[in-house]
C-alpha positions in Angstrom: 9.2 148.7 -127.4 8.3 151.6 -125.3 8.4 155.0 -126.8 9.3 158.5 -124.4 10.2 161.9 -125.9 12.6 162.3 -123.6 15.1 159.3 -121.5 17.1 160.6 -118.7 19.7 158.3 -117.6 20.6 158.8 -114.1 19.3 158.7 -110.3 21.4 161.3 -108.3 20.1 165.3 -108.2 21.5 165.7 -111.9 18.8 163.1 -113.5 16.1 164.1 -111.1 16.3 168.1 -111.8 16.6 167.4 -115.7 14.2 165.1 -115.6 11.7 167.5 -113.7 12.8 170.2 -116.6 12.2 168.1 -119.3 8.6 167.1 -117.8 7.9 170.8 -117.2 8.4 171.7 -121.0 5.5 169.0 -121.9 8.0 166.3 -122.9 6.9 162.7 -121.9 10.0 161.8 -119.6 11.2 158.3 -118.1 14.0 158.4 -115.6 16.1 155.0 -116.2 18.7 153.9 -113.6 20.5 151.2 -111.6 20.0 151.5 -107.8 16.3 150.8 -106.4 16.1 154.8 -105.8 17.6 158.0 -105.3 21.2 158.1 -105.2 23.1 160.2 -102.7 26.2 161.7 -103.7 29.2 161.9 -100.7 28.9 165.6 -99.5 31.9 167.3 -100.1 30.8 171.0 -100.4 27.3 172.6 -99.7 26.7 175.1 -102.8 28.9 178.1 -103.9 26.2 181.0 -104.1 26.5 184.8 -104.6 24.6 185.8 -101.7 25.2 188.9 -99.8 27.8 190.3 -102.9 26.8 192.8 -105.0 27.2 190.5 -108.1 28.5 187.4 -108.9 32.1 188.6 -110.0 34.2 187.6 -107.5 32.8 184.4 -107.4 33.9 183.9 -111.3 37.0 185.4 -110.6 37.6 183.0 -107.9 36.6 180.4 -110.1 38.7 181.4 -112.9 41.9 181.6 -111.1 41.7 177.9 -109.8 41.0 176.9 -113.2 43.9 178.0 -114.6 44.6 177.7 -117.9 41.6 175.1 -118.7 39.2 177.3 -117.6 36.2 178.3 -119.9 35.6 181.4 -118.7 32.0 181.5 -120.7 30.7 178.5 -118.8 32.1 179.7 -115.6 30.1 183.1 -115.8 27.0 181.2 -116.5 27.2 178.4 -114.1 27.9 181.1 -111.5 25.7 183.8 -112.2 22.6 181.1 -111.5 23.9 180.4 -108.5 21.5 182.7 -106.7 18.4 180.8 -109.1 19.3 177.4 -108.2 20.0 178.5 -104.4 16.1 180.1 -104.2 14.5 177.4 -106.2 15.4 174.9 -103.6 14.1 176.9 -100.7 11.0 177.8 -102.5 10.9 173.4 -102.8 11.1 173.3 -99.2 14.9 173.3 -98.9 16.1 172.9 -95.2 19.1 175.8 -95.3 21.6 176.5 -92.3 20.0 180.5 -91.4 22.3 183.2 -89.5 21.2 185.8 -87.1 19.5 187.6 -89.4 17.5 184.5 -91.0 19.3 184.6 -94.0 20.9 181.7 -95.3 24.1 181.3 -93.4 27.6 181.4 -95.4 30.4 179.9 -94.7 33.9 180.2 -95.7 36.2 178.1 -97.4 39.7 177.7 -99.3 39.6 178.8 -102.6 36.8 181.4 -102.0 37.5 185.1 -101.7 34.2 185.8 -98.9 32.1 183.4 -97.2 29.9 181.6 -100.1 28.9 178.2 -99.3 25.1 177.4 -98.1 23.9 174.4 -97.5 22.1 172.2 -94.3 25.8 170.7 -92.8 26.5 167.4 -93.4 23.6 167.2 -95.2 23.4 169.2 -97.9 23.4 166.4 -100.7 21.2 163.8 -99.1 18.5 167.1 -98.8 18.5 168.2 -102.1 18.1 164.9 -103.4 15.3 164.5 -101.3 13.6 167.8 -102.3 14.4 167.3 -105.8 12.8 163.4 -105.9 9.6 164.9 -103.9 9.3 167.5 -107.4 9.8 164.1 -109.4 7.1 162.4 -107.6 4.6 165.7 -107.6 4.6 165.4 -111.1 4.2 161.7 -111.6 7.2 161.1 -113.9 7.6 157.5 -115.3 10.6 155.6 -113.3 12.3 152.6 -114.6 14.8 151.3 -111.6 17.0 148.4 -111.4 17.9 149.2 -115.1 21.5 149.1 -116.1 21.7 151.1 -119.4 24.2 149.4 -122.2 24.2 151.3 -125.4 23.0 154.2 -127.2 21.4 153.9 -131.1 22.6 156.3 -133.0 21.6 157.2 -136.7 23.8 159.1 -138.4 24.9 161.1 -135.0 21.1 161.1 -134.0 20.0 159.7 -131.3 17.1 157.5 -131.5 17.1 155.5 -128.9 18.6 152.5 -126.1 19.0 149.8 -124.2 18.6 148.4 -120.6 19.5 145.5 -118.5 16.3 144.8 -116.4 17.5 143.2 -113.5 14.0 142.4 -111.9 13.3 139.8 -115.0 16.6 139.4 -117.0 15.6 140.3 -119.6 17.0 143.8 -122.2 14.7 145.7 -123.1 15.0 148.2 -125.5 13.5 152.1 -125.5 13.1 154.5 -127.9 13.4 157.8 -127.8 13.8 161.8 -129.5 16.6 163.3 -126.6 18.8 161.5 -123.9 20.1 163.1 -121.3 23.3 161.5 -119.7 23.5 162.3 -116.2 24.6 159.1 -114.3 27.3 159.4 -111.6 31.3 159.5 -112.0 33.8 157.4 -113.2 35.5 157.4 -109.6 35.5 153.9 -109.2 38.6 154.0 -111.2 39.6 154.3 -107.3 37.8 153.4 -105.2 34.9 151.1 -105.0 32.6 149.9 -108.1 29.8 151.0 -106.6 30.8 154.6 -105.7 31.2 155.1 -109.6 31.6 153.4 -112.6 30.6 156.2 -115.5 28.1 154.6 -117.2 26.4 157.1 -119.6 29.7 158.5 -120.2 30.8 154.9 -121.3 27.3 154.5 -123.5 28.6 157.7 -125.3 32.2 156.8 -126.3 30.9 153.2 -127.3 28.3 155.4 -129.6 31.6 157.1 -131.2 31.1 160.0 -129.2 34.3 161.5 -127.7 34.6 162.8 -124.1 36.8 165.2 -122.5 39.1 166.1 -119.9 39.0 162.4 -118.3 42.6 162.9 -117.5 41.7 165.9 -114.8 40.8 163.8 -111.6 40.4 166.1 -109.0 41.3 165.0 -105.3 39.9 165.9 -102.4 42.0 166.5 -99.4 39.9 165.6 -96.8 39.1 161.8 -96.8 39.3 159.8 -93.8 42.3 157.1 -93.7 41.1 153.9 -94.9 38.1 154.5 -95.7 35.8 156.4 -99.0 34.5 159.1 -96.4 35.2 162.9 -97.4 34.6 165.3 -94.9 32.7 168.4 -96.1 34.8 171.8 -96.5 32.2 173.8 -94.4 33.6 171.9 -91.1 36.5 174.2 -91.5 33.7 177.2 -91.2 32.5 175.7 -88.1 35.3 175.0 -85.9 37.0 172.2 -87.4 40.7 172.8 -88.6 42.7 170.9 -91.0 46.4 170.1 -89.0 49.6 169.2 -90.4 51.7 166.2 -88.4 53.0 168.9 -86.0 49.3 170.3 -84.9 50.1 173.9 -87.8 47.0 174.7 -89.1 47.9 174.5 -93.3 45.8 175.1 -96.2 43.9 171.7 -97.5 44.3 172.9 -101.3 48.3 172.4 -100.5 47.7 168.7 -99.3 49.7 167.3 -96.3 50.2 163.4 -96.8 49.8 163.2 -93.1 47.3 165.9 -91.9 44.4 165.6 -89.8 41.1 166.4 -89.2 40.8 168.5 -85.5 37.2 168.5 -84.6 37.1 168.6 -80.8 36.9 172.3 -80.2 33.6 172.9 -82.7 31.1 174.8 -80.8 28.2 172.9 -79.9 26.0 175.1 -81.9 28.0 174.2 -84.5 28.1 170.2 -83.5 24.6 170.1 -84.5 24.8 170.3 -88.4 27.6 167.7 -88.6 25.9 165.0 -86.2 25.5 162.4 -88.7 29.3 163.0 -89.8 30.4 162.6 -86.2 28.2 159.3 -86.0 29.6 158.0 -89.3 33.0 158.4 -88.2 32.6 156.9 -85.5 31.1 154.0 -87.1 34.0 153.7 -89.4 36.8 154.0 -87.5 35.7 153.8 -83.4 37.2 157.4 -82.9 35.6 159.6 -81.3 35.7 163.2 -83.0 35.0 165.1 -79.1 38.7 163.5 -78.0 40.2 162.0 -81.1 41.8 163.7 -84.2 40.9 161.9 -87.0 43.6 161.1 -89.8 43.0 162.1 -93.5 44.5 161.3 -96.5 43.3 163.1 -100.2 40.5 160.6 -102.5 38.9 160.6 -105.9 35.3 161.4 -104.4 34.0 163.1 -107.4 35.4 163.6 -111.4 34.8 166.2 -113.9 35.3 164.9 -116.8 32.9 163.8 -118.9 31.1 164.5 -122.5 32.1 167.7 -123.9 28.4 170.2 -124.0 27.4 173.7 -124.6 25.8 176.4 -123.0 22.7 174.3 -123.8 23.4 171.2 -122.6 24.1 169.6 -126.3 26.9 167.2 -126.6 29.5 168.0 -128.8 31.2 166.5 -131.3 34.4 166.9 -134.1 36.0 169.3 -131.4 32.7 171.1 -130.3 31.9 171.7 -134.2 28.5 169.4 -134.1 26.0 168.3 -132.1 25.4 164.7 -131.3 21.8 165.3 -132.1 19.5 165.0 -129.3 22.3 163.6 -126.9 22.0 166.0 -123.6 24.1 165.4 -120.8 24.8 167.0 -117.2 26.4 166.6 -113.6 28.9 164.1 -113.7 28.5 162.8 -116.8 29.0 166.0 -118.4 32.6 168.4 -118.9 31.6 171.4 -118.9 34.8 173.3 -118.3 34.1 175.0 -115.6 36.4 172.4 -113.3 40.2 171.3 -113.6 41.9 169.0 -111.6 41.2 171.0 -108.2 37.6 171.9 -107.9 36.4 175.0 -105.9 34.5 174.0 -103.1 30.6 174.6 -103.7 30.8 174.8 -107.3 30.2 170.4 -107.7 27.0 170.7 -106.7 26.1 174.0 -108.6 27.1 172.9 -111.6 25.5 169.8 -111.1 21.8 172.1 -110.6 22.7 174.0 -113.1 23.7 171.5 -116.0 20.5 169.3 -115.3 18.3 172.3 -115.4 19.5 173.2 -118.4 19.9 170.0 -120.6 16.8 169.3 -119.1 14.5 172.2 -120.5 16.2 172.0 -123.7 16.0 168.4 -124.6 12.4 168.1 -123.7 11.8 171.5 -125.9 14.2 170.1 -128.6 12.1 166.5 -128.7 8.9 168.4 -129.5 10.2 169.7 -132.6 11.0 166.1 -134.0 9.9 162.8 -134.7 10.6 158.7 -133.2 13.0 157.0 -135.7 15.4 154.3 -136.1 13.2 151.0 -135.0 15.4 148.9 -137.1 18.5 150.0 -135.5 17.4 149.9 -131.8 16.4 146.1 -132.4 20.2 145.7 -134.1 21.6 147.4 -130.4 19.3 145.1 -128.6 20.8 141.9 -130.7 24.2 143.3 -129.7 23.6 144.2 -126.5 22.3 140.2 -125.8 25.4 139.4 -127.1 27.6 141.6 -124.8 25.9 140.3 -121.5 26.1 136.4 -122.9 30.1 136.7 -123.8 30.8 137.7 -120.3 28.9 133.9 -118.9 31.7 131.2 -118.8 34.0 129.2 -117.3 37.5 130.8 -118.8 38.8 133.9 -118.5 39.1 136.2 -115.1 37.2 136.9 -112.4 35.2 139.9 -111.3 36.9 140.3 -108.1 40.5 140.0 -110.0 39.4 142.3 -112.9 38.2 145.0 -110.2 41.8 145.1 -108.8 44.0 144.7 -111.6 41.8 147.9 -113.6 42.2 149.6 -110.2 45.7 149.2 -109.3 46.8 151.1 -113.3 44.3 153.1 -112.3 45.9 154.3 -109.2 49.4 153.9 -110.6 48.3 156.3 -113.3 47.5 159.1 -110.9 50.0 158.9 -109.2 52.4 159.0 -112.4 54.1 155.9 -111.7 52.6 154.3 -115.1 51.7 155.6 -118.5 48.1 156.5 -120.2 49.4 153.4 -122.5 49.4 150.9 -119.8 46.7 151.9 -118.2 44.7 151.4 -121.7 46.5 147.8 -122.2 45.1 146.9 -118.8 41.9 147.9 -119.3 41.4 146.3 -122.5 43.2 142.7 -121.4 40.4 142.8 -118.5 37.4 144.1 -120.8 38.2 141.1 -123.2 38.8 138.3 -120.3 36.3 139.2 -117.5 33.7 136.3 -116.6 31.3 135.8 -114.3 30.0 132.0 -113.7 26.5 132.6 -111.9 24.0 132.0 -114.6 21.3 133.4 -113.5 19.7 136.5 -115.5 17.9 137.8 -112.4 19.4 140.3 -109.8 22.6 138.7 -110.7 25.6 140.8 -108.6 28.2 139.6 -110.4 26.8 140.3 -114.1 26.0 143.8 -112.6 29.7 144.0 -111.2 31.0 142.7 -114.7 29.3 144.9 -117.0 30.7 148.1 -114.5 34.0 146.8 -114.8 33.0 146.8 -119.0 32.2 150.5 -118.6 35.1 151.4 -116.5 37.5 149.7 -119.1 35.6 151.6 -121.9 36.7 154.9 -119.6 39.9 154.0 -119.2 40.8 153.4 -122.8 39.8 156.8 -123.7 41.2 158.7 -120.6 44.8 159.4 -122.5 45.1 163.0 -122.8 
């Protein structure tokens, strides 16, 4: 059994910047995920930052009255008073920002914001900061474990002590123990869309732990998805040229979605053309049109959520209503709620929050496993016995199939959001398929279907909870 200090669960920017905080407080650190690298989250927004205002308070303000009621107006001043941190630590990483005439970062606008605020590099804002933030992984020679699907936490007595893991290379569950975890896997958007885009994992570890998330009802959508397909287009295209046109060709507001509005790109300046070339190639890709001649039809999508396991300002998950902390349970980015969000998001603020959150649960579960010792040997061996179990129940011949589980979970799913069925059902469906989903490949290694089976298992343990 491998012992780490700290176990951060996770491959997008959230894992790797918590992970490279939690190396940099002298924890021992593994990252542990699925994919066979880095994962890319779908740009959406570059990041909200502060620059050029004379403090943050508009910015918070803004923030605050999107919110609404759910806001938590202590988190949102934190979150967005580091803006202007997490923005400089990435150029000072090697960060590729859009510059103005000046050769400061450039800003641009977009709806929500009250002056121009979001930075970034275009249409590639996400895939660079992941790349910056894996090169700081890899300068400092943290431990990777990939083509790992994580399957259950060990708790003692609301302490974590430790996991397990699927290794798809051998077949074989392995199981890890540890002083801090640090949730910080992707979404639970596959709900909606496709398995792979999302299926929540670490959120689903937690509530299979006993631990009880929040605000999984709140699905934010984002107005701006090309027709038929998962693609968002990025809010900063409305900064740049593009405009966002009801049926009749009136520009409208894309917070007050239009169920038939479309993207108008062909009168961007070519200037401007240059930091959305790989959006202009992927559309074409996808749908044959061509963005120079062609308006390009859009229809709203669950890209992102923001719900997740309730934390603190420090990154702790909470427990009995924020009262306790699941000891040495850490979580951020998607996997995390950290109230800052409702069920409309303000553009820029994803991907901040995200920096933020794994910077923070990062430093202080690497400084919080220093002050404590490995524990709980007996009970990580009892998770591994269950967690055998669990994979060898899904093998056999009766019951339903992956590809009929996926749709039936995601056709509540969608009914849900769109209030044409209950919470209720939604929970009977996903329970019927978590108790009858089978695969029939018997094979332990790189086995797709197991992989798509034990997603489907997490997504069902999401949607049982996800009743307000």
């Amino acid at each position: 059994m491998e012992s780490w200090d700290v176990v951060v669960v996770g491959a997008g920017p959230a894992a790797l910047r918590a992970a490279i905080a939690s190396h940099d407080t002298g924890a021992r650190t593994l990252i542990l995920f699925q994919s066979p690298g880095p994962v890319v989250p779908p740009s959406t927004a570059g990041v909200a930052v502060s620059l050029g205002e004379t403090s943050p308070e508009a910015h918070i303000a803004d923030t605050i009255a999107l919110s609404g009621d759910s806001a938590n107006k202590e988190a949102i001043r934190r979150i967005c008073s580091s803006s202007m941190k997490a923005a400089a630590e990435l150029e000072q990483w090697g960060m590729i920002l859009r510059r103005d005439e000046s050769g400061l970062p450039h800003l641009s606008s977009a709806p929500g914001h009250s002056a121009p605020r979001l930075t970034g590099a275009g249409d590639s804002t996400n895939r660079y900061v992941t790349q910056i933030l894996d090169e700081q992984v890899l300068k400092r020679s943290i431990q990777r474990r990939q083509s790992h699907i994580p399957l259950s936490l060990s708790m003692d007595n609301g302490q974590v002590r430790g996991l397990t893991s699927y290794d798809l290379m051998d077949g074989e569950i392995k199981p890890y123990q540890c002083k801090s975890v640090i949730l910080a896997c992707e979404g639970y958007q596959g709900l909606w869309s496709t398995l792979s885009s999302g299926s929540g994992t670490a959120i689903a570890m937690a509530i299979r732990a006993g631990i009880e998330p929040a605000a999984l009802d709140r699905v934010p959508r984002h107005p701006m998805v090309i027709r038929g397909t998962n693609i968002p287009l990025p809010f900063e295209i409305l900064s740049a040229g593009g405009r966002y046109r009801a049926e009749n060709g009136e520009d409208v507001d894309p917070m007050t979605f239009q169920e038939d509005a479309v993207a108008d790109l062909r009168f961007m300046p070519s200037e401007e053309k240059t930091w959305f070339g790989t959006l202009t190639r992927t559309i074409s890709d996808a749908t044959g049109l061509d963005t120079a001649v062609d308006v390009v039809p859009l229809t709203q999508g669950v890209i992102q959520t923001t719900g997740g396991l309730p934390i603190d300002k420090f990154g702790r998950v909470t427990i009995e209503s924020g009262k306790m902390w699941a000891t040495g349970v850490f979580a951020a980015g998607p996997s995390a709620s950290t109230g800052i969000h409702s069920d409309v998001v303000l553009p820029g603020n994803v991907l901040l929050d995200t920096l933020t959150s794994g910077e923070t649960s990062g430093h202080e579960a690497g400084t919080w496993s220093q002050k404590c010792e490995f524990g709980g040997t007996g009970l990580i061996l009892e998770s591994l016995e269950t967690s055998k179990t669990r994979v060898e129940n899904l093998i056999g011949q009766s019951g339903i199939s992956v590809g009929s589980a996926e749709m039936q979970i995601k056709k509540q799913a969608s009914s849900f959001l769109a209030g044409a069925a209950t919470a209720q059902s939604l929970v009977d469906t996903a329970e019927k398929v978590s108790d009858s989903v089978r695969i029939t490949t018997q094979s332990r290694v790189m086995n797709q279907e197991l992989v798509a089976a034990l997603r489907i298992l997490d997504l069902g343990t999401i949607a049982t909870s996800i009743i307000p």
